[in-house]
C-alpha positions as CSV (number, residue, x, y, z in Angstrom):
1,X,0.0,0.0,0.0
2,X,1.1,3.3,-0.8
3,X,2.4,5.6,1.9
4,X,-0.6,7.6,1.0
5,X,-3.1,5.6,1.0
6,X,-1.7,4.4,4.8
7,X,-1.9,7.5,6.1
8,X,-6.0,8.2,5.3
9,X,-6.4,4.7,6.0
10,X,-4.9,4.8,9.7
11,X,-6.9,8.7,9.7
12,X,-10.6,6.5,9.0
13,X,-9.1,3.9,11.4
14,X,-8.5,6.5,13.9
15,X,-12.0,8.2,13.7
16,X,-10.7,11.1,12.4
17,X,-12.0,10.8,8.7
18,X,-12.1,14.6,8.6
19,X,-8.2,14.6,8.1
20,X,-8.3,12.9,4.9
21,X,-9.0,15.8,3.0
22,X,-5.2,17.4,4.0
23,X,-3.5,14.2,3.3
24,X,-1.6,13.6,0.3
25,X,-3.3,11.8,-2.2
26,X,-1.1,8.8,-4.0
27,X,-0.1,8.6,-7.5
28,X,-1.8,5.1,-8.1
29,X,-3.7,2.2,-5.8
30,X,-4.8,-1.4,-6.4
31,X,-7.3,-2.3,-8.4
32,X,-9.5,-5.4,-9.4
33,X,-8.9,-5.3,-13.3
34,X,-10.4,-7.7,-16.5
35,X,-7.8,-6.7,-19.5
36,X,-8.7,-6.1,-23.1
37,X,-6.1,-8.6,-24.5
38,X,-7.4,-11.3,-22.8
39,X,-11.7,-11.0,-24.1
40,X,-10.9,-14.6,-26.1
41,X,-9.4,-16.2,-23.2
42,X,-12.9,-18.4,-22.7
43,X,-13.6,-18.8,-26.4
44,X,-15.8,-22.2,-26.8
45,X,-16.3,-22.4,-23.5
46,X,-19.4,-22.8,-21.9
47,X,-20.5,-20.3,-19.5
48,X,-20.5,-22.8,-16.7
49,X,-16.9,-23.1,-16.9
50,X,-15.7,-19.8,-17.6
51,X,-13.4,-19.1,-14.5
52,X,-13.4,-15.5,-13.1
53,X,-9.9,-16.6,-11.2
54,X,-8.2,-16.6,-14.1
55,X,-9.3,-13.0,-15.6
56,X,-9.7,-11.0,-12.6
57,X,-6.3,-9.2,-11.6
58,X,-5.0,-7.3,-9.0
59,X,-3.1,-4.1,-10.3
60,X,-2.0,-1.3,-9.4
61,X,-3.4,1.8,-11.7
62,X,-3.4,5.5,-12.0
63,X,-5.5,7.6,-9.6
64,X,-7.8,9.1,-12.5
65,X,-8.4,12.9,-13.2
66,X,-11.2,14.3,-11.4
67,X,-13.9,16.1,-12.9
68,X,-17.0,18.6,-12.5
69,X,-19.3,17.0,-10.4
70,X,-17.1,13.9,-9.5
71,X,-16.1,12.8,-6.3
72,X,-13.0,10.1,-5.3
73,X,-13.4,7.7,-2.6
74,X,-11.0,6.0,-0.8
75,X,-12.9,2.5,-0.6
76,X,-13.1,0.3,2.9
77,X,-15.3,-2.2,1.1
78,X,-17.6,-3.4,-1.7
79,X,-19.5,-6.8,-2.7
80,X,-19.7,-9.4,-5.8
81,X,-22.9,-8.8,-8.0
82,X,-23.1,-10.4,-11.2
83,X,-22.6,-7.8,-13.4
84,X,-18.7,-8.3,-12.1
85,X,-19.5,-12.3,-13.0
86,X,-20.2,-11.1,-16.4
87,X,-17.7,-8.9,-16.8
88,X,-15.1,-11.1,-15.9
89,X,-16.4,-14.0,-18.2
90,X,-16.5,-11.4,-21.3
91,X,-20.8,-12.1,-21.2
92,X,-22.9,-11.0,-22.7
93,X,-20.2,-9.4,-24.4
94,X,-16.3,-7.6,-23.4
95,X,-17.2,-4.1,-21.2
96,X,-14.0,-2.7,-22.9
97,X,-17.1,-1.8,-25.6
98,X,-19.0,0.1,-23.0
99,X,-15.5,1.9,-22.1
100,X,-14.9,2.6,-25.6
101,X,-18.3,4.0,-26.3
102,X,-18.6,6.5,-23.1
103,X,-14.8,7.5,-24.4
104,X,-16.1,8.8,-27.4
105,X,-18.7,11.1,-25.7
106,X,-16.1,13.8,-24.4
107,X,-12.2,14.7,-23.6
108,X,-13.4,14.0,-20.3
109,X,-14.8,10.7,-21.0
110,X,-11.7,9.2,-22.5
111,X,-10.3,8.4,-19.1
112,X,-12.9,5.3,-19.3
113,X,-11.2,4.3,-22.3
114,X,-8.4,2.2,-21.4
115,X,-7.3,-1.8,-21.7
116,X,-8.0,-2.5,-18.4
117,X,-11.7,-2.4,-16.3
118,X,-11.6,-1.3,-13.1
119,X,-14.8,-3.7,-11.9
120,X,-17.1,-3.1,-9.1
121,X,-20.5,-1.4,-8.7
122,X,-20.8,-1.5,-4.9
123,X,-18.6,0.8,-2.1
124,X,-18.7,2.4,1.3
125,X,-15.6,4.3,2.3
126,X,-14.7,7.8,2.7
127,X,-14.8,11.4,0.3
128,X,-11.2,11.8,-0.6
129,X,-11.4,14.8,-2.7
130,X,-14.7,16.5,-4.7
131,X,-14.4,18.1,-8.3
132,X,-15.6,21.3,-9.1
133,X,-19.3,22.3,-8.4
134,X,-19.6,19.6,-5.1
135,X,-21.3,21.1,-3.0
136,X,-23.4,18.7,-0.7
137,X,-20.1,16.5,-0.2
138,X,-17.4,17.2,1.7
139,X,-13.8,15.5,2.0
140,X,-13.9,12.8,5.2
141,X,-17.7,12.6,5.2
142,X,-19.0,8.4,5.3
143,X,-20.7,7.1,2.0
144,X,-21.9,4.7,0.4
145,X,-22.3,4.9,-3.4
146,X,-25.2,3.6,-5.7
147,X,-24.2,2.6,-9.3
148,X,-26.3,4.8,-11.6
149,X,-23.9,7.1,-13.6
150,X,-26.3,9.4,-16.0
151,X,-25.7,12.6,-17.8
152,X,-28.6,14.8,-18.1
153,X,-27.7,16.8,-20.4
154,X,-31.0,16.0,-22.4
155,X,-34.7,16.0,-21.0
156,X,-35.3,12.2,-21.2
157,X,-33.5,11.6,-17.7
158,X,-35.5,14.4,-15.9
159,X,-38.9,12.9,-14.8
160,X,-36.9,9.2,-14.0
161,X,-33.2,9.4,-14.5
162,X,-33.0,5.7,-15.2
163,X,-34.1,6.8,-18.4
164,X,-31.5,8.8,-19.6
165,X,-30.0,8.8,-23.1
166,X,-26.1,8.5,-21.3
167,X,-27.2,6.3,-18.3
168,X,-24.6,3.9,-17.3
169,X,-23.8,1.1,-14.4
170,X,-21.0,2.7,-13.0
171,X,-18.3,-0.3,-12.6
172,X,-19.2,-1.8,-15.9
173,X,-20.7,0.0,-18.4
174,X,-17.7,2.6,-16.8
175,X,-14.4,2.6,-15.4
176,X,-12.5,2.9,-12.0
177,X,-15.5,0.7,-10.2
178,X,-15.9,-0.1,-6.3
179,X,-13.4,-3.6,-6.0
180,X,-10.4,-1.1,-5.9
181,X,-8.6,1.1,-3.0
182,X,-10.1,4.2,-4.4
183,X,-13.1,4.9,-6.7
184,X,-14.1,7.4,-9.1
185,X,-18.3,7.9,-8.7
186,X,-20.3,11.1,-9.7
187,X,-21.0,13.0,-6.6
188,X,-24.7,12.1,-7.3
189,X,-23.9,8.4,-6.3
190,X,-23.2,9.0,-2.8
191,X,-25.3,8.2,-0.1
192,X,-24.6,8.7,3.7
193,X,-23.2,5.0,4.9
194,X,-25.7,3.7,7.6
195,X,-23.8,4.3,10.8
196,X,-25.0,0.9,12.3
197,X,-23.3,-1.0,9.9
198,X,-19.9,-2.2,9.2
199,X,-18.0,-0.8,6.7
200,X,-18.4,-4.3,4.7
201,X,-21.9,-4.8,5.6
202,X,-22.4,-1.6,4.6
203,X,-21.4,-2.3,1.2
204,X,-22.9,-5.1,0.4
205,X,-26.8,-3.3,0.1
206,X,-26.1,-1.1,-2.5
207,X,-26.7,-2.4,-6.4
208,X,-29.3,-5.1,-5.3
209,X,-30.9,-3.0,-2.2
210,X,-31.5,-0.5,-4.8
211,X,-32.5,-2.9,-8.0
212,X,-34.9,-5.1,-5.7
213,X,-36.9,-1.3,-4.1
214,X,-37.4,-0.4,-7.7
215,X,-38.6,-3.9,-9.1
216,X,-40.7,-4.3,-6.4
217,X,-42.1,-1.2,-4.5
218,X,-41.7,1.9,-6.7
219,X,-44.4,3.2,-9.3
220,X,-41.9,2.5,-11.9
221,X,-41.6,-1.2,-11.1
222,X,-44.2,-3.8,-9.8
223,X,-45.7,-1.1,-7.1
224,X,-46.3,-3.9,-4.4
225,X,-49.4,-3.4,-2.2
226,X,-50.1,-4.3,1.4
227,X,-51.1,-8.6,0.5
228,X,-50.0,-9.0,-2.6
229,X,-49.1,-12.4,-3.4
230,X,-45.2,-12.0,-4.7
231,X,-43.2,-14.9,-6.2
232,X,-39.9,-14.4,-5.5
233,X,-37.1,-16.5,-7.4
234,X,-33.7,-16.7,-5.9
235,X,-35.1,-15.8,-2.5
236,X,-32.0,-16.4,-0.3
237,X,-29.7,-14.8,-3.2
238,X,-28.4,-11.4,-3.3
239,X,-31.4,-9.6,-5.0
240,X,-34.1,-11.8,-3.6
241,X,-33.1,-11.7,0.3
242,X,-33.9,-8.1,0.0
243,X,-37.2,-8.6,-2.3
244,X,-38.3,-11.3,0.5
245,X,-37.7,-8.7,3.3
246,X,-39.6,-5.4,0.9
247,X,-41.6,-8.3,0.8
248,X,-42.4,-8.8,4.7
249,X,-41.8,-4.7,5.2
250,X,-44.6,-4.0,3.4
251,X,-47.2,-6.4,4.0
252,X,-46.9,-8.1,1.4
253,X,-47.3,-12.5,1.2
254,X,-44.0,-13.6,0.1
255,X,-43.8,-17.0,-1.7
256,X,-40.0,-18.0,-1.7
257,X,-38.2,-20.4,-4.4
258,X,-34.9,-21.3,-3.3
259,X,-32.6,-24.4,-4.3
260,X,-31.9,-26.4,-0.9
261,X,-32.7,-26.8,2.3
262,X,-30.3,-24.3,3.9
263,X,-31.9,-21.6,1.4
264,X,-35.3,-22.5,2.6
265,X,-34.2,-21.4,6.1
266,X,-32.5,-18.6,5.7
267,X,-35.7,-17.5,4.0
268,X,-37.8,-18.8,7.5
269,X,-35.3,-17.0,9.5
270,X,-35.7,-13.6,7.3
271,X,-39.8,-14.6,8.7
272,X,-41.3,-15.8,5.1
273,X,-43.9,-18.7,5.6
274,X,-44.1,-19.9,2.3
275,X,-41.1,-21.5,0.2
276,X,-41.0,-23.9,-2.0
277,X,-37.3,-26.0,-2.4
278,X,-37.5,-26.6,-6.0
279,X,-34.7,-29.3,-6.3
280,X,-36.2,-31.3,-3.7
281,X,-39.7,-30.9,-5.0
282,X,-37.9,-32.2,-8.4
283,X,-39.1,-29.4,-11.1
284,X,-38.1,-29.2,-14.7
285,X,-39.2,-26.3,-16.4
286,X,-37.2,-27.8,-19.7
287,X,-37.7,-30.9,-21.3
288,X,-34.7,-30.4,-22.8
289,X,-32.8,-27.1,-24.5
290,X,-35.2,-26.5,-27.0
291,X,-38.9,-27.2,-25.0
292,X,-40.3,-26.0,-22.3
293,X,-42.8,-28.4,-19.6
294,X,-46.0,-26.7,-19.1
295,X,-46.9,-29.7,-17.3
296,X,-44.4,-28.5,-14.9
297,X,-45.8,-25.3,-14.8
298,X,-49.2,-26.6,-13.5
299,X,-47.7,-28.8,-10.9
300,X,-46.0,-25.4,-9.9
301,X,-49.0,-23.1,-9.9
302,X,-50.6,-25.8,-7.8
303,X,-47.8,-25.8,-5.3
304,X,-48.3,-22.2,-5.0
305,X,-52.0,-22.1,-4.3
306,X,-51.8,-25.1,-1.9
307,X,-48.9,-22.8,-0.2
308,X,-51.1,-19.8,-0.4
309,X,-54.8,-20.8,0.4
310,X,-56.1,-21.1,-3.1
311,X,-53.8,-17.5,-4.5
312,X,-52.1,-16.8,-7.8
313,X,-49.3,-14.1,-7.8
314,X,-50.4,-10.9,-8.3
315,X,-46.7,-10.2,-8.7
316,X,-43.4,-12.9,-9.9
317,X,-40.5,-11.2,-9.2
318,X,-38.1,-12.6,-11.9
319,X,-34.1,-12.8,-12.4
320,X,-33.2,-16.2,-13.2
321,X,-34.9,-15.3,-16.8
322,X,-34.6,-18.0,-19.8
323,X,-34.8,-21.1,-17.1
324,X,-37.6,-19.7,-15.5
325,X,-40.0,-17.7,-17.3
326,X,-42.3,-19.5,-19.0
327,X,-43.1,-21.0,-15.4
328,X,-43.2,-16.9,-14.1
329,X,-45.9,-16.3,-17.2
330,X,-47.6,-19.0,-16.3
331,X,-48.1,-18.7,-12.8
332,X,-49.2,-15.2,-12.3
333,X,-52.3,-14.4,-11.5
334,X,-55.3,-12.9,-14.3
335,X,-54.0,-9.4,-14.5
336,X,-51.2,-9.7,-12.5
337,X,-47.3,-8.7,-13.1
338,X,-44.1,-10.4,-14.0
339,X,-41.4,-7.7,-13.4
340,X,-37.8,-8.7,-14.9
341,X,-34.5,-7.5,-14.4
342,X,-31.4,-9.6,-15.7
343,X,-31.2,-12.8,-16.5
344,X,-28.9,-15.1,-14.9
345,X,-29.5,-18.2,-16.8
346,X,-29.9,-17.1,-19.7
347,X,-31.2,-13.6,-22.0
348,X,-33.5,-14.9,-25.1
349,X,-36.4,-16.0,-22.5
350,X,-39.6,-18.1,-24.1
351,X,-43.3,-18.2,-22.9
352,X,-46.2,-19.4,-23.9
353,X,-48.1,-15.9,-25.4
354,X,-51.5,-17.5,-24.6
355,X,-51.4,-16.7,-20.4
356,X,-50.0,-13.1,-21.1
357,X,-52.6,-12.1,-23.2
358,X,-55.8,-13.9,-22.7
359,X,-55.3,-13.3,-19.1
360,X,-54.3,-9.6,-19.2
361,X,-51.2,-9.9,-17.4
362,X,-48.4,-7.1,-17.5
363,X,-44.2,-7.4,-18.2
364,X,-42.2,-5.0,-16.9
365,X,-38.2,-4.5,-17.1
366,X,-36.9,-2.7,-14.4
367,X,-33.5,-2.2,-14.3
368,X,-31.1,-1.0,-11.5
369,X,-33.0,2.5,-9.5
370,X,-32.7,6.0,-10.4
371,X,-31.2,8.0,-7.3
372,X,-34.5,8.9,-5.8
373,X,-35.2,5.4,-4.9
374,X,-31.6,4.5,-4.3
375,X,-32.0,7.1,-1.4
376,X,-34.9,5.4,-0.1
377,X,-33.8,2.0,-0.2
378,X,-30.5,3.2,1.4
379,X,-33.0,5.2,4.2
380,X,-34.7,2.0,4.9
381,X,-31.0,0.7,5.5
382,X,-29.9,3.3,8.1
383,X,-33.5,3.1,10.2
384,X,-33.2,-0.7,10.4
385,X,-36.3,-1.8,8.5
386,X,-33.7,-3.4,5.9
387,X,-31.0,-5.5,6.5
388,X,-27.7,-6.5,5.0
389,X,-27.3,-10.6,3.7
390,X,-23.9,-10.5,4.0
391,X,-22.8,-13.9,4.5
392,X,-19.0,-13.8,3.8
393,X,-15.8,-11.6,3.1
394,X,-12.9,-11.7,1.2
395,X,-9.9,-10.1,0.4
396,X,-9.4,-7.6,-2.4
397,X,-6.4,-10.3,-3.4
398,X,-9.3,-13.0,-3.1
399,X,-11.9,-11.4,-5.2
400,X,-11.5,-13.8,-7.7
401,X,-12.8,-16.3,-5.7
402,X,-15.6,-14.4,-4.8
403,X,-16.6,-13.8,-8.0
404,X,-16.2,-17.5,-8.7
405,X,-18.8,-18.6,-5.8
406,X,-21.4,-16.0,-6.9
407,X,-20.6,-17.6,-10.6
408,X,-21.0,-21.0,-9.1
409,X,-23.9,-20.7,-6.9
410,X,-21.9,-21.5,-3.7
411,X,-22.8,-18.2,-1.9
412,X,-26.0,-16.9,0.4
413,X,-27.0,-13.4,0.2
414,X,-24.3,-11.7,-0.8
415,X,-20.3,-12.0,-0.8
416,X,-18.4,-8.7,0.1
417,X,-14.6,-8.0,-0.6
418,X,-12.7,-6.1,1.9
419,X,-10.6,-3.0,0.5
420,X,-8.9,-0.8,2.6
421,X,-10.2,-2.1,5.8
422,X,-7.7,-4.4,7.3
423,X,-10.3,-6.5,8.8
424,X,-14.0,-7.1,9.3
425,X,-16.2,-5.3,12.1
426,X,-14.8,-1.9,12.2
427,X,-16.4,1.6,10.9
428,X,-19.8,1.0,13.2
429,X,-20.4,4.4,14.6
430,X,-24.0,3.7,16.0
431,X,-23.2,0.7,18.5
432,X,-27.1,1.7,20.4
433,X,-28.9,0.8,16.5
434,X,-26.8,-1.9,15.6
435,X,-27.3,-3.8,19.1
436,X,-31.3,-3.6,18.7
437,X,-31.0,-5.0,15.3
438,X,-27.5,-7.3,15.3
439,X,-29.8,-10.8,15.4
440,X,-31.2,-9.8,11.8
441,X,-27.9,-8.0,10.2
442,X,-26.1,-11.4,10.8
443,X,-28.5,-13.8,9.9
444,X,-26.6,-14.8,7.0
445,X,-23.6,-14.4,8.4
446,X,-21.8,-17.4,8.5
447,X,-24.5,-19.7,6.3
């Protein structure tokens, strides 16, 4: 580590975050990296066995220039999602296209463009520095950062900034992401870090906290009512722990689809009733890779209404995509909603066109939260009525790894990667908050 970089970090250890803003900032830092000459690495190979070990580095890389608006954070922590899975597979396609894309929109914008990715779309750490016109953030203040990078320059981002013509994930769709010492965000990213929390379990919310509110609660996803019957795939995983407990928050009727028994109780344990263990209950949505079983999908809408008194979904919450959505189209209720983001097992989804239409139901694609809702989900955070999964940490040397258990399936909730912080448990500011709630912020700790 630089000399730097030791001196904030013993500052933030110190409580004295305030003082980073007079320190010296360092020339370079360390860096979780996929590099443009090696996009054919995996050629042939099925996604299954594409290894993120062997394409993740660790480097160290130039501090970047700071901009209007922007804002550098030295990083104590961040989390595996799966858009680092698919960036460090080369799927759906190599990010150094994104990179090359926003390079071409400005001078500024060429600093993207370069044969290494800086991965990560999660943080909390500390304001380093602020470019010019920052004026809500200050150097030393405690953030968190969510992962929408917009523009808005043009009027098509102004009523939901998700729909902006220049909206990006920050972390891969741009450079200098969260796996890394320091970060590069727009100033509009940051959100106060939940004082509660550790400085990894603070981390870990942020990209599926935000994607699951949006999906599930706001206008501009699913726009979950008090009972609403919501059929959650993934339930124990990163973005389904937190639609099971927006789920449970707002009195809503959760039925949970995990993949083993241990999934099935964390899934109790976050206090959802229903959940179905879809390996043990044997289904097969595919006959094989070409046709689907909607004999399958009856016996599943019948588990569901045994589970639920005789209830349809009024709302499936979908991610696991071309595996799973014929089932999802199928089992919602007569004017009910299947709301979509990702796609995890696969993008070119097929359902039968009959239950959609005939039965008035709705598709929506949701994708990540614009930073109205990202504030809100990250609010729910800090007063305690959401909780981090975090169920286990690695090194920044280790992300690899990480990546490769997310990749796998071999993870619960989510995996965070520790950055600057030397060790877990440290950065809790609000020991009174984070007593009353510690049972539910570690209940998949450990799993």
């Amino acid at each position: 580590m630089a000399n730097e970089l030791s001196e904030i970090l013993q500052a933030v250890l110190a409580g004295e975050s305030e003082a980073v803003g007079s320190l010296p900032m360092p020339e370079s830092y360390r860096g979780v990296t996929v590099h443009a000459e090696d996009v054919e690495m995996f050629a042939d190979l099925p996604s299954r066995d594409k290894d993120p070990r062997k394409s993740l580095h660790l480097d160290d890389v130039p501090v970047p220039e700071l901009g209007p608006g922007e804002a550098l954070v030295a990083v104590m922590a961040s989390a595996i999602n799966y858009n680092t899975v698919w960036t460090s597979i080369f799927e759906p396609l190599p990010t150094f296209k994104f990179l090359q894309r926003y390079g071409r929109l400005s001078e500024l914008a060429k600093r993207h463009d370069q044969p290494y990715h800086v991965v990560g779309s999660d943080l909390s750490g500390v304001v380093l520095r602020t470019g010019p016109g920052v004026h809500r953030w200050k150097p030393g203040q405690e953030v968190v950062a969510h992962c929408l990078d917009v523009e808005l320059e043009g009027p098509d981002g102004h009523n939901d900034t998700m729909l902006d013509t220049e909206q990006r994930i920050w972390g891969f769709e741009t450079n200098f992401g969260g796996l890394a010492e320091i970060a590069l965000v727009k100033a509009n990213q940051l959100m106060p870090k939940p004082a509660h929390l550790t400085w990894e379990e603070a981390a870990c919310p942020g990209l599926v906290n935000s994607t699951a509110y949006r999906q599930l609660v706001s206008r501009n996803g699913a726009d979950m009512k008090q009972g609403d019957v919501v059929l959650i795939w993934g339930a124990s995983g990163g973005l389904g722990s937190y639609a099971t407990q927006y789920a449970l928050n707002g009195g809503a009727i959760p039925v949970c689809v995990v993949s083993s028994p241990e999934k099935a109780e964390l899934c109790r344990r976050l206090g959802a009733e229903h959940v179905i263990d879809r390996t043990a209950e044997g289904y097969r949505f595919w006959k094989d890779e070409t046709t689907q079983d909607p004999k399958e999908w009856q016996r599943f809408g019948a588990r569901i209404r045994e589970l639920t008194g005789g209830e349809d979904p009024d709302i499936v919450f979908e991610h696991p995509g071309r595996e799973t959505f014929g089932a999802s189209v199928y089992a919602a209720r007569k004017g009910g909603t299947i709301v979509t983001c990702a796609s995890t097992s696969g993008y070119l989804h097929q359902f039968d066109n009959r239950y959609l239409w005939m039965n008035l139901k709705r598709i929506i694609g949701s994708h990540f939260a614009n930073y109205r809702e990202s504030w809100e989900a990250n609010r729910l955070i800090a007063k305690g009525h959401i909780h981090p999964t975090l169920s286990k940490t690695y090194s920044l040397a280790d992300t690899g790894q990480a990546a490769y258990d997310v990749h796998r399936n071999l993870h619960q909730g989510k995996v965070g990667v520790l950055c600057l912080a030397p060790e877990e448990g440290l950065g809790v500011r609000d020991e009174e908050t984070r007593a009353k709630h510690l049972p539910a912020i570690e209940t998949f700790r450990g799993v």
